[in-house]
N, C-alpha and C positions, 0 to 999 in steps of 0.2 A: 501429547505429541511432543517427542523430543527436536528440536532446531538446532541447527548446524550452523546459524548465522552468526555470527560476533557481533556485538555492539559496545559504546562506550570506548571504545578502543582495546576490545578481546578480554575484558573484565568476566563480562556476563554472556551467555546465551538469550537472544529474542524468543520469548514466547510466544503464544498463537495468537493473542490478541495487539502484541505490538505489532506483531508482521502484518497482518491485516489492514490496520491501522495505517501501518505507512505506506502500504498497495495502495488506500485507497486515497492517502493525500498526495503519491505521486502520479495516478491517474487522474484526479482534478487538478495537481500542477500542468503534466503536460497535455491535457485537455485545453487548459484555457491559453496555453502558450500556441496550440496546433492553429493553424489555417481551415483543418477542416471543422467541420458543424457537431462536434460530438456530443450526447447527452449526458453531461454530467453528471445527472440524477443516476441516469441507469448504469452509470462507470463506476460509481460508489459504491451505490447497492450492490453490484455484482463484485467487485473487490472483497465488500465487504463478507458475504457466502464465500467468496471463495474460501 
């Protein structure tokens, strides 16, 4: 699958497994920063399929 995202500063293209990857650590960052009660577990895992 080709990425349209730039990383590095427009060096390179993110592949499917970076992208992923940083879904799912900005979903357990703003998880554990929210107020609400969200399951972590199941916001990785699902980041992570996506």
């Amino acid at each position: 699958m080709n990425r349209r995202s730039y990383i590095n500063g427009g060096e390179r293209v993110e592949n499917s497994a970076e992208h992923s990857w940083h879904l799912a650590m900005a979903c357990w960052a703003f998880a554990e920063l929210s107020q609400e009660d969200y399951d972590i577990s199941k916001l990785i895992k699902l980041a992570l399929l996506h």
